[in-house]
C-alpha positions, 0 to 999 in steps of 0.5 A, spaced: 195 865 781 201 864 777 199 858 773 191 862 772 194 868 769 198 863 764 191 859 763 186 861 757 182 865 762 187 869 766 184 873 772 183 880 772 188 882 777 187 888 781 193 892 786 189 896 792 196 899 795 193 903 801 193 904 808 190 910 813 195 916 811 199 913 805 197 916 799 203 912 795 199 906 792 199 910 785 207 911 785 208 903 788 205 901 783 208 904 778 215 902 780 213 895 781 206 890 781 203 882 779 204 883 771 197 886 769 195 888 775 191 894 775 192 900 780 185 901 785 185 908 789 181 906 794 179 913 797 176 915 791 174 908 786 171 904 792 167 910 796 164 916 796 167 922 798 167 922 807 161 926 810 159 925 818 153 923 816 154 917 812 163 916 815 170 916 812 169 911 807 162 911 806 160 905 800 160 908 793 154 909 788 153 903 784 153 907 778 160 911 780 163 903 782 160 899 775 165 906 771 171 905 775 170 897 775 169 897 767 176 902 767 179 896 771 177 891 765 172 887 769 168 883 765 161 878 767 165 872 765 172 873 768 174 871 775 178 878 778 184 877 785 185 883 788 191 884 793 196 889 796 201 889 801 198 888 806 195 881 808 189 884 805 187 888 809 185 893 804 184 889 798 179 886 802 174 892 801 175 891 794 173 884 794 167 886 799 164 891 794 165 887 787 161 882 790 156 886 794 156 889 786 153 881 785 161 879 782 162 872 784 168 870 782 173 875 786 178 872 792 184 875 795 192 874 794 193 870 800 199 873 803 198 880 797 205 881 794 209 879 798 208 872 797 208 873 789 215 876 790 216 870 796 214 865 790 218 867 786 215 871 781 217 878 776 214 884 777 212 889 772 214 896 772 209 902 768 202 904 768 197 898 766 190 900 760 186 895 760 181 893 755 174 896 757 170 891 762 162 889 761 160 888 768 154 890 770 153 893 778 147 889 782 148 891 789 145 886 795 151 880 794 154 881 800 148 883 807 150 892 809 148 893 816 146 901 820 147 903 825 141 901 827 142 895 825 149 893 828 146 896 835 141 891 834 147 885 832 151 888 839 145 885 844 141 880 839 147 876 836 155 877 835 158 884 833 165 884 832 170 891 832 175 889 827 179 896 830 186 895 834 184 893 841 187 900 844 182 904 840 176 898 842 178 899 849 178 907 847 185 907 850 186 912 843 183 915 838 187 917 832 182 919 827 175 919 829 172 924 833 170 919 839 174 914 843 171 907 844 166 901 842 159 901 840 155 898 846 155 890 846 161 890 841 167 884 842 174 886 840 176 882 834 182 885 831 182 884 824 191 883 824 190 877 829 186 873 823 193 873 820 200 869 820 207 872 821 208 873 814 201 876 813 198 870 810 191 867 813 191 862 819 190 856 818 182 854 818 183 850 824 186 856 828 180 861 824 174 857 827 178 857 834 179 864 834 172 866 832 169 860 836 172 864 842 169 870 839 162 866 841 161 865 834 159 859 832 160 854 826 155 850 825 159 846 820 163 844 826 157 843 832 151 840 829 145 842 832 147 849 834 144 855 831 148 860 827 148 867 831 147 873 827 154 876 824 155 883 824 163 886 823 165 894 824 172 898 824 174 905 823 171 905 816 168 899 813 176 897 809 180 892 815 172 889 817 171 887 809 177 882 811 174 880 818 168 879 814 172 875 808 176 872 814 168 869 816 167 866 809 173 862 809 170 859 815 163 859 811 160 864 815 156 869 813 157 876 815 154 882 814 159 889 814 157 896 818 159 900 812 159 907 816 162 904 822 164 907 827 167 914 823 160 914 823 157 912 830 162 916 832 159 923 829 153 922 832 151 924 839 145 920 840 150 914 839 153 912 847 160 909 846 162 904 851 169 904 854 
């Protein structure tokens, strides 16, 4: 990313600092950021405000994210690299959403700040203002699914739950007002798709551990059919890094948006132990 920000096309870079319950991202990033970088609040840029009816992080309205991606100086014509301080793991949703929005050109920082800091490289200090993007918002670039629709994936093809395992298995439930899994879901944590040093496995031991899973890469296994891909967390952000995680491998999977802050608000919805 270094060699790209001093080139003639530099990308557009956005910080995405957060995780559930830590609301200091805007502070992080003024005290220290990849040069240019500019400051993403995830709570309020990349979803709509929470509900029961739709979950914690609901997809925003196309027209609220076309704004915000102009305010961070978007254009048609730029590529974009989104990161943050946790292998991904929330700058993923901003990956997923801008190109859900029909961005094609966005990637992750593979190991986020850290590894910038590990190569090396300055940090800048301050507020960052960029010039006002042009991107147009086409939402349809990356496939959603309902509820409906991921309780049809769990029996017909490969729902994956990218929760910790503990709140799969039901074990705790810190956050959504029920304990456990949608029916026929596999546990896949979206940690175990990453390195010691937060960067992503290796292509060999992603294919392994999603092979495990039961989802096939007919890239590797000629003649074998693809099954049907779906991924849900809490609330749609750490599965938008499964579903990255899923591309790497050229697989393409569609994301519960509602996930199971949702499921889990919905009495007629069972939850497996």
């Amino acid at each position: 990313m270094a060699a790209a920000l001093a080139g003639g096309r530099p990308p557009v870079v956005l910080d995405v600092r957060w995780a559930l319950g830590v609301t200091d991202g805007r502070e992080q990033h003024r005290a220290g950021h990849v040069p240019g970088a500019v400051y993403v609040d995830l709570e309020t840029e990349l979803a709509a405000p929470p509900s029961a009816a739709a979950g914690r992080h609901p997809l925003p309205d196309p027209a609220d994210l076309q704004a915000a991606a102009r305010r961070w100086g978007v254009r048609a014509d730029r590529p974009v690299v989104v990161y943050d301080a946790v292998g991904g793991t929330s700058a993923a949703r901003a990956w997923w959403l801008l190109r859900w929005a029909g961005h094609e050109d966005v990637r992750i920082l593979d190991g986020g700040l850290a590894a910038w800091r590990a190569a090396g490289h300055a940090l800048d200090a301050g507020e960052v203002r960029p010039e006002p993007g042009d991107v147009v918002v086409t939402p349809g670039g990356m496939p959603v699914l309902d509820a409906d629709g991921a309780a049809g994936l769990a029996t017909s093809g490969v729902l994956l739950d990218a929760r910790a395992g503990e709140r799969y298995r039901g074990e705790v439930e810190p956050v959504d007002p029920r304990a456990g899994h949608v029916p026929g879901a596999v546990s896949a944590p979206t940690t175990d798709n990453l390195a010691a040093d937060g960067t992503f496995l290796d292509p060999v031991a992603l294919r392994a551990r999603f092979a495990a899973l039961g989802v096939v890469d007919p890239g590797r296994e000629p003649g074998a059919a693809r099954p049907t891909v779906g991924v849900y967390c809490g609330s749609g952000v750490t599965a938008a890094h499964e579903v990255a995680a899923l591309a790497t491998l050229g697989v393409d999977a569609a994301l519960y948006a509602g996930s199971w802050s949702q499921w889990s608000n919905d009495p007629a919805r069972p939850a497996a132990p």
